[in-house]
SEDREN-242427 format. One line per 4 residues: their letters; for each residue y, z, x of C-alpha. Coordinates in nm, 3 decimals. Example, Ala and Ser with C-alpha at 12.3 -4.5 7.8 and 13.67 -1.06 7.14 Angstrom:
% SEDREN-242427
as> -0.450 0.780 1.230 ~ -0.106 0.714 1.367
//
This chain:
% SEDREN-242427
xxxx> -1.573 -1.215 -0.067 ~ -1.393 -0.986 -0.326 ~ -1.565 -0.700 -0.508 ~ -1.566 -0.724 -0.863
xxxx> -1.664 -0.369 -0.900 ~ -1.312 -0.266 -0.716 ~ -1.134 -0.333 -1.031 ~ -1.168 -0.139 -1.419
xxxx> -1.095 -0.199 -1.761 ~ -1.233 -0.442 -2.019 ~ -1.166 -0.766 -1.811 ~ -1.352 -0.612 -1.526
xxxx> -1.619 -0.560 -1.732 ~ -1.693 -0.893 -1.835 ~ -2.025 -1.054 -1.634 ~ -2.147 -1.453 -1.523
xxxx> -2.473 -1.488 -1.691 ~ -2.665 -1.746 -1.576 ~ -2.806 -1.939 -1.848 ~ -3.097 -2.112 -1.718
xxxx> -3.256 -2.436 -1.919 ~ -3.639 -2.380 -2.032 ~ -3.791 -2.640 -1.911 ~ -3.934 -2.843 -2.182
xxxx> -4.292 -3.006 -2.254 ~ -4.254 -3.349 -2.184 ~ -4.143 -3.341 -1.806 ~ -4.228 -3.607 -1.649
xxxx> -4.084 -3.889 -1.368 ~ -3.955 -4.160 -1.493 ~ -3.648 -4.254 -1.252 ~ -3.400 -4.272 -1.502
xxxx> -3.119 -4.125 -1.318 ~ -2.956 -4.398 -1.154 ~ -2.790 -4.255 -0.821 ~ -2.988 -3.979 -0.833
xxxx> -3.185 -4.080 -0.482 ~ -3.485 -3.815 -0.550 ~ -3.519 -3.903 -0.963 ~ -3.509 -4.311 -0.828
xxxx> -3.807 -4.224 -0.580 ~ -4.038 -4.059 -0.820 ~ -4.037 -4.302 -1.102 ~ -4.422 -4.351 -1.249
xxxx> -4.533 -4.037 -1.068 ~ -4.763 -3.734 -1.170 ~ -4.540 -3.457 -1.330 ~ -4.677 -3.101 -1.405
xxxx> -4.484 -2.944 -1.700 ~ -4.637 -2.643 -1.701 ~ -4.554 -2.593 -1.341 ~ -4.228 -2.689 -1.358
xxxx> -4.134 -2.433 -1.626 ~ -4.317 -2.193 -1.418 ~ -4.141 -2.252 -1.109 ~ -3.829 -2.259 -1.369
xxxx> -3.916 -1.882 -1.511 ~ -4.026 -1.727 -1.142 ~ -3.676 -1.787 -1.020 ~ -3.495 -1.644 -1.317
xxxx> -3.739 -1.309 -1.335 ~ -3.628 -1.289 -0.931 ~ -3.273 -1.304 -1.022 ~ -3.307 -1.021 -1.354
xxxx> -3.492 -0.814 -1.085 ~ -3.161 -0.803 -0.846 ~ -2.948 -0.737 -1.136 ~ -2.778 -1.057 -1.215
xxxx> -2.776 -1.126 -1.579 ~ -2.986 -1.408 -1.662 ~ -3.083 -1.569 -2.025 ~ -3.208 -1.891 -2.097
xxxx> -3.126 -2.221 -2.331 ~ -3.412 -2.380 -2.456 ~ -3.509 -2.709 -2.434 ~ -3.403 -3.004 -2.645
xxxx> -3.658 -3.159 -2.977 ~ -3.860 -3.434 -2.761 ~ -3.937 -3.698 -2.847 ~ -3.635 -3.792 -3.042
xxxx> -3.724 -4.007 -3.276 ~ -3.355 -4.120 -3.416 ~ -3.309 -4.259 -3.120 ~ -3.629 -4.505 -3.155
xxxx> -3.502 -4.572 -3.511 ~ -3.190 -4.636 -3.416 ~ -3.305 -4.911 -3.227 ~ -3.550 -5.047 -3.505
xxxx> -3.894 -4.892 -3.488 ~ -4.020 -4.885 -3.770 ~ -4.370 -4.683 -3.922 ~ -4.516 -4.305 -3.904
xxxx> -4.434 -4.138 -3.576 ~ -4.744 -4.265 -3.404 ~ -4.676 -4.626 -3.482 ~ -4.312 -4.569 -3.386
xxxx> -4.430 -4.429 -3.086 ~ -4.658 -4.732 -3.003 ~ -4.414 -5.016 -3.057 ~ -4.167 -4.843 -2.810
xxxx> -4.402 -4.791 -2.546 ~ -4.496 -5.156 -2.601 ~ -4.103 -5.289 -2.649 ~ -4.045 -5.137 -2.322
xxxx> -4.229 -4.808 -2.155 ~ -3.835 -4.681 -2.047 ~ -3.730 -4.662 -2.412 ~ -4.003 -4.396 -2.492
xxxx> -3.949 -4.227 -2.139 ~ -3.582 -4.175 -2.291 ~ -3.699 -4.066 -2.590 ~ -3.907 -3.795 -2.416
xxxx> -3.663 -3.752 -2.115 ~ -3.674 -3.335 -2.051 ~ -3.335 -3.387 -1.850 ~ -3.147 -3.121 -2.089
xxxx> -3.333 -2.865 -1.856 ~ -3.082 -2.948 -1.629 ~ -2.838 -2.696 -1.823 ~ -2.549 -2.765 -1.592
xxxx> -2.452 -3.078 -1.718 ~ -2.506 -2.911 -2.120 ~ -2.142 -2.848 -2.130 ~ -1.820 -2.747 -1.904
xxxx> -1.775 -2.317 -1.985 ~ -1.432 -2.130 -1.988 ~ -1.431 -1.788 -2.042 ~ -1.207 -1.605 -2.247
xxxx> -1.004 -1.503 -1.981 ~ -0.849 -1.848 -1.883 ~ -0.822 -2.020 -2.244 ~ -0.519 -1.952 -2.441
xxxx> -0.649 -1.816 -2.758 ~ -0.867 -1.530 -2.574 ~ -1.212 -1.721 -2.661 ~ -1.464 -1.891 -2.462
xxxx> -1.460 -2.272 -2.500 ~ -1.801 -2.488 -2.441 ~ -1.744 -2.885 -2.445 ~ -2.084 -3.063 -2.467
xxxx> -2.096 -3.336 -2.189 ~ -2.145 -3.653 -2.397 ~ -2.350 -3.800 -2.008 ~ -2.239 -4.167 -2.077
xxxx> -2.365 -4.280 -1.748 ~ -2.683 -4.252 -1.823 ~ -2.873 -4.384 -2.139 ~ -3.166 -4.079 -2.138
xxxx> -2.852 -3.821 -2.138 ~ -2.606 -4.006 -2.351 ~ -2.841 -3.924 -2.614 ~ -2.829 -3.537 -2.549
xxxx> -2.443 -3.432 -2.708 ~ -2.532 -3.350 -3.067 ~ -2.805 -3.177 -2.998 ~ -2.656 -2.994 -2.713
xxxx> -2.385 -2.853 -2.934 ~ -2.626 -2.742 -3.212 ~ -2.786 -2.558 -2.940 ~ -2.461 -2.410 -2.858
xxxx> -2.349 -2.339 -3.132 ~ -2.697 -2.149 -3.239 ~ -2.683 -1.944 -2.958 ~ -2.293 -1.857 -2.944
xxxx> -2.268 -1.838 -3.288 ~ -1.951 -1.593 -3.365 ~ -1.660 -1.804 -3.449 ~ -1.414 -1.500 -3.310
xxxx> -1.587 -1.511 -2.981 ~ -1.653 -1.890 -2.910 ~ -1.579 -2.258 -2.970 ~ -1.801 -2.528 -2.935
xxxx> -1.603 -2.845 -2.954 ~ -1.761 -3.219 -2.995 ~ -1.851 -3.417 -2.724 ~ -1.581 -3.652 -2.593
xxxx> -1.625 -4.066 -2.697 ~ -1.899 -4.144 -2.540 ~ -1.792 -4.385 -2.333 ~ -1.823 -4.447 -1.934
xxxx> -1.451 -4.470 -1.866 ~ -1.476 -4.081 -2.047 ~ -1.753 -3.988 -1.861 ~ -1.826 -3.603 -1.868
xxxx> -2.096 -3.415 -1.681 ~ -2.036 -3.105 -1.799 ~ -2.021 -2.845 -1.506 ~ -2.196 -2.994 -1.264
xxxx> -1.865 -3.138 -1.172 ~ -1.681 -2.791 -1.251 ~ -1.653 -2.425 -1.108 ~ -1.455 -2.152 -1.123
xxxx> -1.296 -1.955 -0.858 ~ -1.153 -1.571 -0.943 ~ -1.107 -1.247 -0.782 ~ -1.397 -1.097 -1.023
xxxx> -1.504 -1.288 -1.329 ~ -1.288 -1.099 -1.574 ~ -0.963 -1.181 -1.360 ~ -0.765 -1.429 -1.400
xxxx> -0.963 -1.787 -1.323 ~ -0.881 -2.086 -1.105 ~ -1.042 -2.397 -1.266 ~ -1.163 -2.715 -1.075
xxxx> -1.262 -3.015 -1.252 ~ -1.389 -3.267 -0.995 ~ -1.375 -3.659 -1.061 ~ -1.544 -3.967 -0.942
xxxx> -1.362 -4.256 -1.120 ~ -1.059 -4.277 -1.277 ~ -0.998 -4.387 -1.622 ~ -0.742 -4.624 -1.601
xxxx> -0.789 -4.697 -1.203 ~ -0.794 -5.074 -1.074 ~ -1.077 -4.943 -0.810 ~ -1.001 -5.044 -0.436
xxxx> -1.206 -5.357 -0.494 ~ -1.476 -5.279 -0.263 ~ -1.834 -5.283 -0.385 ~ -2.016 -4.939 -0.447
xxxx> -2.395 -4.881 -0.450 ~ -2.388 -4.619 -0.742 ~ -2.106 -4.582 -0.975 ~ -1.977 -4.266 -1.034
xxxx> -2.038 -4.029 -1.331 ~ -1.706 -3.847 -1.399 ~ -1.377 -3.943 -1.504 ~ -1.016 -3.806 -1.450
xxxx> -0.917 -3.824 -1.829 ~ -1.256 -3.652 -1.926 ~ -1.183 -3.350 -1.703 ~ -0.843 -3.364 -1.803
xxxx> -0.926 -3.399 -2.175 ~ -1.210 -3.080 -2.098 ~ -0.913 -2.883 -1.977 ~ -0.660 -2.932 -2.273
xxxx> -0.878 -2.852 -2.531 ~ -1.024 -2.512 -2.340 ~ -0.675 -2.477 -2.361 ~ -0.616 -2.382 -2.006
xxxx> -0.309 -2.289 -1.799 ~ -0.200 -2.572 -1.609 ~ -0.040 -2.355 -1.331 ~ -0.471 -2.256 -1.259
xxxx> -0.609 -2.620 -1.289 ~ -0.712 -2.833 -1.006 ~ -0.837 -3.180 -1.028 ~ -0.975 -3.325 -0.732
xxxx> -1.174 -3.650 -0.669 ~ -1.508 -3.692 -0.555 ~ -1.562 -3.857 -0.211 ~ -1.666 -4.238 -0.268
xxxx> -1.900 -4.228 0.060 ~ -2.119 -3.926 -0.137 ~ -2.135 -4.088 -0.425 ~ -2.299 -4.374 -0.259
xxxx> -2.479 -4.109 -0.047 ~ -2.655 -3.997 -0.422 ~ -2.372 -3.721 -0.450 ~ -2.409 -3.793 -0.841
xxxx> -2.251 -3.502 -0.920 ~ -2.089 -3.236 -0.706 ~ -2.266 -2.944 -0.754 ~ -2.475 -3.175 -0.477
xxxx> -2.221 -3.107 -0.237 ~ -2.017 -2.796 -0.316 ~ -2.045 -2.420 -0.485 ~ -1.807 -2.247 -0.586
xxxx> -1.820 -1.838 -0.670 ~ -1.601 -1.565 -0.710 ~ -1.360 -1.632 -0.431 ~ -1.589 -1.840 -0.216
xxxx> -1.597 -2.216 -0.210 ~ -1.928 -2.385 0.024 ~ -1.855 -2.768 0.055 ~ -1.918 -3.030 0.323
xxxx> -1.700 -3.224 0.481 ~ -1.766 -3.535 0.295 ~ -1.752 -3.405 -0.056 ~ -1.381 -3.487 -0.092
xxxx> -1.159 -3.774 -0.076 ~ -0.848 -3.568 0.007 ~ -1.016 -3.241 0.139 ~ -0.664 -3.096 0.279
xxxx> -0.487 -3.143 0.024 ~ -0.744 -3.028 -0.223 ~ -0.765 -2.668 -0.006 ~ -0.364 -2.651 -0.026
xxxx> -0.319 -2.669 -0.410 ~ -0.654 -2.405 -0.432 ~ -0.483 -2.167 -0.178 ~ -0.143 -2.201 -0.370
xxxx> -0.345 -2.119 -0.696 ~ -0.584 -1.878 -0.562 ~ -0.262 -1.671 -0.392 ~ -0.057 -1.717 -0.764
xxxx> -0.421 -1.562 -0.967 ~ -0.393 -1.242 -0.660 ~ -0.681 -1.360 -0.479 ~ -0.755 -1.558 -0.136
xxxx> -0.985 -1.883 -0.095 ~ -1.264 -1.804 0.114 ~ -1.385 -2.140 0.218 ~ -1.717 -2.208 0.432
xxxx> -1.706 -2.595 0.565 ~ -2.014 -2.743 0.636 ~ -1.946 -3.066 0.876 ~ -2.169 -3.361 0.945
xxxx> -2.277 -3.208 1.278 ~ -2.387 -2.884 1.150 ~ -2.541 -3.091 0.850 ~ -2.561 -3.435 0.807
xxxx> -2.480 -3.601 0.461 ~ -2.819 -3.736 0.401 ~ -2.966 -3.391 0.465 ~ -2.742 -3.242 0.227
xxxx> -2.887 -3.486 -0.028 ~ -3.212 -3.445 0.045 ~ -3.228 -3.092 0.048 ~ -3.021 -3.016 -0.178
xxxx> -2.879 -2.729 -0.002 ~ -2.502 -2.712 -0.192 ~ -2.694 -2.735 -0.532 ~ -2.789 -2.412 -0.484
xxxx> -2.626 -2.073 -0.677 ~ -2.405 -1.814 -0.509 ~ -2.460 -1.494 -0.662 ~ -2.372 -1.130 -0.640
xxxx> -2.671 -0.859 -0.692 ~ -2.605 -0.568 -0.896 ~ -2.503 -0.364 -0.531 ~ -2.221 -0.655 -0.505
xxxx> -2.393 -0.803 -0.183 ~ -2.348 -1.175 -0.191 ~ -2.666 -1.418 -0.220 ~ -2.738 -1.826 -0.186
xxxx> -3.049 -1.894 -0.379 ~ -3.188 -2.226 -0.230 ~ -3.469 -2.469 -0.285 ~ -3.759 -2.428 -0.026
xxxx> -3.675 -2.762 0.131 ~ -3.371 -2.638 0.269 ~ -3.594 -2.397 0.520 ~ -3.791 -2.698 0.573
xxxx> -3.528 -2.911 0.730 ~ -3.418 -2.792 1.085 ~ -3.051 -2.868 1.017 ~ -3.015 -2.680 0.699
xxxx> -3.247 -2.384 0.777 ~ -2.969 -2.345 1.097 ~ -2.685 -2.361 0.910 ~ -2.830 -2.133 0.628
xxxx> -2.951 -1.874 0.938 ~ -2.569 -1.849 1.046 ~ -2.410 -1.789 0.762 ~ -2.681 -1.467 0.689
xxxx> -2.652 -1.359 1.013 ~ -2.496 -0.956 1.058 ~ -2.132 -1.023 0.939 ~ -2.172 -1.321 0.772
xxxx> -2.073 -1.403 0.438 ~ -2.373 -1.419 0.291 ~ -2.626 -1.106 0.308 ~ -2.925 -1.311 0.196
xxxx> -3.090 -1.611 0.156 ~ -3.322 -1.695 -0.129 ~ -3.568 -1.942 -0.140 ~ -3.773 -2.071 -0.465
xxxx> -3.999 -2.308 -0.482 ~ -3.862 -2.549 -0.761 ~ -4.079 -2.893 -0.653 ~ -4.084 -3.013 -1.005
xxxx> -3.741 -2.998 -1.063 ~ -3.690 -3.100 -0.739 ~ -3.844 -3.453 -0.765 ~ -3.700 -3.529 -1.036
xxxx> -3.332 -3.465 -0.889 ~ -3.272 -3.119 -1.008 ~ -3.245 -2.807 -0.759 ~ -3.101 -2.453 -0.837
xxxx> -2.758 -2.512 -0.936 ~ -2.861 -2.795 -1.195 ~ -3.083 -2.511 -1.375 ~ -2.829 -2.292 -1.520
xxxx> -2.522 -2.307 -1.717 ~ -2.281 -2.026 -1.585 ~ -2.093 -1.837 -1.866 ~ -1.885 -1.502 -1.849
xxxx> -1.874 -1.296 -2.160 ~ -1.782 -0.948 -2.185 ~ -1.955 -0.664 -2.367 ~ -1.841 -0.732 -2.702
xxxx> -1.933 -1.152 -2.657 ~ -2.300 -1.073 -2.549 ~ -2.315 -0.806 -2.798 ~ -2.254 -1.097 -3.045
xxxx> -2.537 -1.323 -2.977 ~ -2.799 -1.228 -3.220 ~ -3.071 -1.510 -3.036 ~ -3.341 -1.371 -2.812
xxxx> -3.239 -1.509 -2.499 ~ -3.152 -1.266 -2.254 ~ -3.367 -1.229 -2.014 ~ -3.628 -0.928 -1.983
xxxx> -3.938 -0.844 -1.812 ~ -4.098 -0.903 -2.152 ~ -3.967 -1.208 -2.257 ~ -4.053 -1.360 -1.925
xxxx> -4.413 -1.234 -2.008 ~ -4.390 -1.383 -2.360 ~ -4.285 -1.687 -2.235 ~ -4.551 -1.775 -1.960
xxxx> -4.779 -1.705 -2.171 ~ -4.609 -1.946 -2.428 ~ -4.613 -2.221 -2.135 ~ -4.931 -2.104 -2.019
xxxx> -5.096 -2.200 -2.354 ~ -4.889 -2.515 -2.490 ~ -4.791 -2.726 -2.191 ~ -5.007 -2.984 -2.024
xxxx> -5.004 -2.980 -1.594 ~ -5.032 -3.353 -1.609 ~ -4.783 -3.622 -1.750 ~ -4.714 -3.975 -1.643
xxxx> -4.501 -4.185 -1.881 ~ -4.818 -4.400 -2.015 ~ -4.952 -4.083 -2.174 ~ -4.608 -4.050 -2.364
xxxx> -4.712 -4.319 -2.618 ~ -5.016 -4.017 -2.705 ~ -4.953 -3.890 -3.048 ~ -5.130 -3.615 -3.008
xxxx> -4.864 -3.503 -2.743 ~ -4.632 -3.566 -2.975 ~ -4.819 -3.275 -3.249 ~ -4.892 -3.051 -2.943
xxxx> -4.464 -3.060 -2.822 ~ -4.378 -3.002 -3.215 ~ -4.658 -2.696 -3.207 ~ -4.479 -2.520 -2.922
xxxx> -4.163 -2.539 -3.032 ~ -4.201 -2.373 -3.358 ~ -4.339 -2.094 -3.181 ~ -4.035 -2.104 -2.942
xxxx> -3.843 -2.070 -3.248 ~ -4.009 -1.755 -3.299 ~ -3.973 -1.650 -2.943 ~ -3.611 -1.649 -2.930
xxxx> -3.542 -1.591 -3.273 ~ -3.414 -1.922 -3.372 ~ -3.547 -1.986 -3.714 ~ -3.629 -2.290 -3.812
xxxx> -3.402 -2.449 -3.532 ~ -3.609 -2.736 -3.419 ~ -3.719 -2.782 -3.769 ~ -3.345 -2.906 -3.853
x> -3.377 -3.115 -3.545
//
């Protein structure tokens, strides 16, 4: 892997922060996520919020503590309550609440849905170094596949545009139409590749469906999520060289495998990519136009290639070993931060043993225990939002979000006090949940110095 500390001046300077989503108050399994295998199997079942913001917080405090900047998005206003008027409730909250739940109980479990924890689908992230006009771009995901998330955008790019506030420094466009021949997912289907993350930048936008496509006419068991003209549309207006852009599509047999997005099945970092063998439909060609690119932006492709034998597909899936984050501590040693389920599976554990072995490419393996997240289809990769800024861009955001020793303190003891550690979706239609979720949050406001931020909400 390259070094980014081999190279000086202000670009060299600039650091990934990972941006990890604060797992909101109304977690809970409802199965929502069609194609997502582990979110399907889960539906009705006991959820513990409190635990799974824990679990959320434990792995970002491990990261601060080996020197990789970490901050953290909060979660979006649940329930939201336009959405139930938009679809005719009518009444106070509680009675709005209480026709929902009897309408149908999956309306209210979409109002409630928690799924913006899952911060890599918030928005797709260039960095100033790669857009055209020096600043970094955010485009909100407008999640079209999926009713629970289709509702997220606007609220997503308030939160955005709270947090990176300095109109100098960043742009938060709109969502694209929200429609599923424009589906976006943000970067779960998106990574960038660069000698260090100042350096120039090769972008890959990764694709399921295509917008105008006639299909090959065979029958799929889960459609896919992203679309060519989204990623394409993502990439003009972040106002990106064309000459470091790769689009590539998403293999058909993963997608029906529960490969929803890619970040299920590959991880890109620095100059590293970690795939497996089924995650593309044209894998060689893919790896040619990268190497072209990579050589072009002055770096080479490392590539580790994970094949069927080494791990199946269904074990990729189910452990959920490519969602996982590779990461540099602050002594530049290269790290894979991995669900615990990935040392639980033989196949996995192997593969994951190899590659930290003396001489590897990886110095070491880190495992967290993120069960909550977990169930409900989410593993480390799906919890943060990557985003480089440079000295001058982090000096800009006035919020309270970087991470620290004391705001993880602060904020356990926030989740400590204010979230429940049991939640199935009958107890959503509570409207006492409904006071103790709009308690919390005002003192998140405080927390992170958002004023009256959910307020507006």
């Amino acid at each position: 892997m390259a070094d980014p500390h081999d190279n000086i001046g202000a670009s060299a300077q600039a650091r990934e922060f990972n941006f990890d989503g604060l797992v909101g108050p109304s977690h809970h399994h409802a199965g929502l996520g069609s194609g997502n295998v582990a979110s399907m199997r889960h539906s009705g079942t006991v959820s513990n919020p409190r635990l799974a913001a824990l679990q959320g917080l434990e792995k970002m405090l491990a990261l601060h503590r080996r020197g990789i900047p970490q901050a953290v998005l909060p979660p979006l206003a649940r329930p939201n309550l336009r959405f139930l008027w938009q679809l005719g409730f009518r009444g106070d909250d509680a009675a709005v609440l209480a026709q929902a739940a009897r309408a149908d109980q999956r309306l209210l479990s979409t109002a409630y849905s928690a799924s913006s924890m899952w911060v890599a689908n918030a928005a797709t992230v260039s960095p100033a170094a790669d857009s055209a006009d020096g600043k970094v771009h955010f485009t909100p995901a407008n999640l079209s596949a999926n009713l629970h998330r289709s509702i997220e955008h606007p609220d997503t790019a308030r939160t955005l545009r709270a947090v990176f506030a300095d109109p100098d420094r960043f742009i938060v466009h709109d969502a694209l139409p929200c429609a599923p021949s424009l589906g976006d997912e943000g970067a779960a289907n998106h990574t960038r590749l660069a000698a260090y993350h100042g350096g120039p930048g090769v972008q890959v936008f990764v694709y399921g469906g295509e917008t105008f496509g006639a299909g090959d006419g065979k029958r799929r068991r889960f459609d896919p999520r992203q679309y060519d003209e989204a990623s394409r549309a993502v990439a003009r207006l972040h106002r990106l060289d064309p000459s470091r852009v790769v689009f590539a599509r998403q293999s058909a047999k993963a997608i029906d495998a529960g490969v929803f997005h890619n970040d299920v099945i590959a991880v890109g970092h620095l100059d590293t990519l970690l795939y497996h063998e089924a995650a593309f439909e044209d894998e060689a060609g893919l790896l040619e136009a990268l190497a072209q690119r990579c050589e072009a932006a002055g770096f080479r492709l490392l590539t580790l290639r994970v094949d069927a034998r080494q791990v199946s597909l269904d074990d990729a899936v189910s452990t959920y070993l490519f969602n996982s984050q590779l990461l540099r501590d602050e002594e530049g040693r290269p790290l894979i931060v991995v669900p615990h389920e990935c040392l639980e599976f033989a196949a996995s554990r192997r593969y994951l043993e190899s590659i930290s072995a003396p001489g590897g490419p990886v110095s070491e393996v880190l495992s967290f225990d993120l069960r909550e997240s977990m169930r409900n289809g989410g593993g480390p990769a799906c919890l943060r939002l990557r985003v480089v800024l440079d000295a001058s861009q982090a000096a800009s955001i006035r919020a309270n979000v970087f991470f620290s020793e004391a705001l993880h303190a602060e904020l356990t003891e926030w989740v400590c006090q204010h979230y429940r550690d049991r939640l199935v979706p009958h107890d959503l239609a509570d409207p006492s949940l409904l006071d103790e979720i709009r308690f919390a949050l005002r003192e998140l406001e405080t927390i992170l110095a958002l004023p009256g931020f959910f307020a507006e909400a």
